[in-house]
N, C-alpha and C positions, 0 to 999 in steps of 0.2 A: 789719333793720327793714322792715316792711309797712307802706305807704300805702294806706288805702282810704277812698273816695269817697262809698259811702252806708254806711248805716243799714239795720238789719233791716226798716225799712216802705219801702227803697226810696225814699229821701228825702235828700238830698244833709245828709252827715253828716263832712267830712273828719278820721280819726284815725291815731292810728298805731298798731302792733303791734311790738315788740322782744324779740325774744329775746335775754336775757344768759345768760351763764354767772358765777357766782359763787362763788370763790375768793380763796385771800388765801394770802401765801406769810412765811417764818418769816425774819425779815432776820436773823436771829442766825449763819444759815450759809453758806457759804462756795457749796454749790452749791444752786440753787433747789428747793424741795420745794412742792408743792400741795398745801393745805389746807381743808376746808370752810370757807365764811367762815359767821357765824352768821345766819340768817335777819333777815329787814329785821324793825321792830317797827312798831306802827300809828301812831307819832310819825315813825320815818321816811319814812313811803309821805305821811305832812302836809307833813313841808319837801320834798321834791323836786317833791309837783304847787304846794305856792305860791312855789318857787323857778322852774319852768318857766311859770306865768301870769307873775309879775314879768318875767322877762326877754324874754319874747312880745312882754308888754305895749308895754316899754320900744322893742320892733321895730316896734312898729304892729299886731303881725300877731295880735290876740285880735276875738274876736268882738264885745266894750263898745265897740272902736274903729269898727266899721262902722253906718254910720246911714245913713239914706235920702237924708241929704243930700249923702254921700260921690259924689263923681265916678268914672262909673265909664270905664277906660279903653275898653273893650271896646263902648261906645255911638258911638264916633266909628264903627266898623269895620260892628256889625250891633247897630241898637237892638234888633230881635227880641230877637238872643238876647243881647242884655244881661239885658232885661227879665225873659227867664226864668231867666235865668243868677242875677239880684238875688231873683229872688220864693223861689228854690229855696235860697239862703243864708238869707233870713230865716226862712223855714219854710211859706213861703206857698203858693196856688193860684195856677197865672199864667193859667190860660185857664178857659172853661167859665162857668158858673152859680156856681161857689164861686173866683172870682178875687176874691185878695185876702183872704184867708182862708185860718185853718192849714188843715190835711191832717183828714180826715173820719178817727176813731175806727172800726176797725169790730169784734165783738166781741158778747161778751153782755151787756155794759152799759158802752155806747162813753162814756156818763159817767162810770162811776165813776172816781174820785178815785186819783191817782197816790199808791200808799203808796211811802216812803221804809224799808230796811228797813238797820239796821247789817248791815255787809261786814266782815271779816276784812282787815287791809292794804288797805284801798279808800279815797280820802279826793277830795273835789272843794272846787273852791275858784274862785272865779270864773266856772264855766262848765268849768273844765277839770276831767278826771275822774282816774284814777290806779290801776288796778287792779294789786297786785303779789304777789296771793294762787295763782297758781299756779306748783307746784314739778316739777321734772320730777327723780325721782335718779339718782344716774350708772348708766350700765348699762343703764337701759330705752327702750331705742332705739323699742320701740312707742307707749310715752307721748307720744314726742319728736317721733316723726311725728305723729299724730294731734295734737299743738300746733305742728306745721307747718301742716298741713294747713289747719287752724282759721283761722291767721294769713295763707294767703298762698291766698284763697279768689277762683275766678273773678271780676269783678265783678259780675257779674249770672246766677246760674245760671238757666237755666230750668224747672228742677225746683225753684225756688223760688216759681213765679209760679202763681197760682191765677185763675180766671175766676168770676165773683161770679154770680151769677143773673142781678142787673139789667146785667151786662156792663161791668161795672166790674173792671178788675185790681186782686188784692193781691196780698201777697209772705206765706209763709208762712213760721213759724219753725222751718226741718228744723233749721239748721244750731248749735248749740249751741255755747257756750265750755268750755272743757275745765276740769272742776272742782278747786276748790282742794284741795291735797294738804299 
């Protein structure tokens, strides 16, 4: 498993990445044999991400449970960086002319409208998301790195980072997810 901290705009995003292997073995015999197990279906990639919000949930630890009123420990130590530590969970701008306010769109029409498209084994549910559409087959060790690779990415490359005209940083998008197979 990979922990990573932001988002592709550079935006405090915490998720995770897992690599499994998937197998299943024949109890009928005596010594263990390994077996392909049959690919997840799109009913199951739905009960594991609202089996893992439910049980988040029941920790405290989802995103519906933090509100502005919440206490945060980390304000007794250094309110600065509570404050930004809080503006950067919720999605917000903590300093400048846009504090207090999401993250600026940039693009060829920073309006337009977030399309939703069906995914293949993809399903969210509360906030949480669940991607299980990509397969790697045995034997291609090149596939396996290149969704290593993917998975266990510096946090911050700098050949990621672009300088805007008006001198504003974005984060470009080199680095892609390895496509479903």
């Amino acid at each position: 498993m990979s922990v990573q901290r932001f988002g592709g705009a550079v935006n405090v995003h915490l998720h995770y990445h897992t690599l499994t292997r998937s197998f299943s073995t024949a109890s009928s015999c005596s010594a263990l044999r390994f077996h392909p197990a049959s690919p997840p279906t799109d009913d199951d990639v739905r009960r594991v991400v609202a089996r893992v919000r439910r049980r988040l949930e029941r920790l405290g630890l989802s995103r519906a449970t933090f509100t502005d009123e919440d206490t945060d420990p980390l304000a007794d130590e250094s309110a600065a960086l509570a404050s930004l530590s809080r503006a950067a969970l919720l999605g917000r701008t903590a300093l400048g002319d846009r504090a207090g306010r999401g993250p600026a769109r940039i693009g060829a029409d920073p309006d337009a409208p977030w399309v939703e498209r069906p995914v293949p084994l993809h399903a969210q549910d509360g906030g949480f998301d669940l991607h299980a559409a990509v397969h790697v087959a045995a034997g291609d060790r090149e596939r396996l790195e290149r969704l290593c690779q993917y998975l266990c990415p510096p946090p911050l490359g700098q050949g990621r980072l672009l300088w805007l005209w008006d001198g504003r940083i974005a984060a470009s998008c080199s680095m892609s997810c390895p496509q479903a197979s």
